[in-house]
C-alpha positions in Angstrom: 174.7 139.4 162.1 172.1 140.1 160.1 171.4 140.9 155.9 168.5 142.0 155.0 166.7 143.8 152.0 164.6 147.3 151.9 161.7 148.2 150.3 162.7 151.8 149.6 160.3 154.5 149.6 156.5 154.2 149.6 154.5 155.6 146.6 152.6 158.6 147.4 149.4 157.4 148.8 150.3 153.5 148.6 149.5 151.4 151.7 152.7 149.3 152.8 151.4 146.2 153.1 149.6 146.3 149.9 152.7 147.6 148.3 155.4 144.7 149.6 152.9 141.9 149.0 152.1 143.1 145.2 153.7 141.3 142.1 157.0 142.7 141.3 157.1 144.8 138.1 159.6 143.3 135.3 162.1 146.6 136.4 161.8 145.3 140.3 162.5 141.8 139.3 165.4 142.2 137.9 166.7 144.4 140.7 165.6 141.7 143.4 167.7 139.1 141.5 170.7 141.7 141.8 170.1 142.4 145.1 169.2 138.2 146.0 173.1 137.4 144.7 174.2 140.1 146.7 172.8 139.0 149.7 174.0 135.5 149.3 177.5 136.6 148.3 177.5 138.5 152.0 176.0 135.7 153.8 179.1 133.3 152.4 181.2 136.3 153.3 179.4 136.4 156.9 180.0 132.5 157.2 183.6 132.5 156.5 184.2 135.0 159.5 184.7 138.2 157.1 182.1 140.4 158.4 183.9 143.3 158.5 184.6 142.5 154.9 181.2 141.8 154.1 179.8 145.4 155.7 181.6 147.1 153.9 181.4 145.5 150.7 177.5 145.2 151.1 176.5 147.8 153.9 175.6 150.5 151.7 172.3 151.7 150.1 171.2 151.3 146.4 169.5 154.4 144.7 167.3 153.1 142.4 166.2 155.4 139.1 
């Protein structure tokens, strides 16, 4: 298995490597904290055997404002 984190859309014109290696904003901080515990709750989830439990706890996409 496998967790992992998305970037979410590209600003108009933004260049993607530019964009992922940039500082995080104080908004997009916070979210990556939320999104860091979330992660690490599914791994312990994953390592205990409960995948199924974990995907569909976790396996869903965030909308962010």
């Amino acid at each position: 298995p496998r967790v992992r984190l998305g970037i979410g859309p590209l600003p108009v014109g933004a260049d993607a490597a530019e964009y992922v290696l940039a500082p995080f904003t104080e908004d997009e901080f916070k979210i990556m904290k939320e999104s860091l515990a979330k992660a690490a709750q599914a791994v312990e989830l994953i390592l205990e055997g409960k995948i199924d439990e974990a995907m569909s706890r976790f396996n869903q996409k965030i909308k962010l404002q």
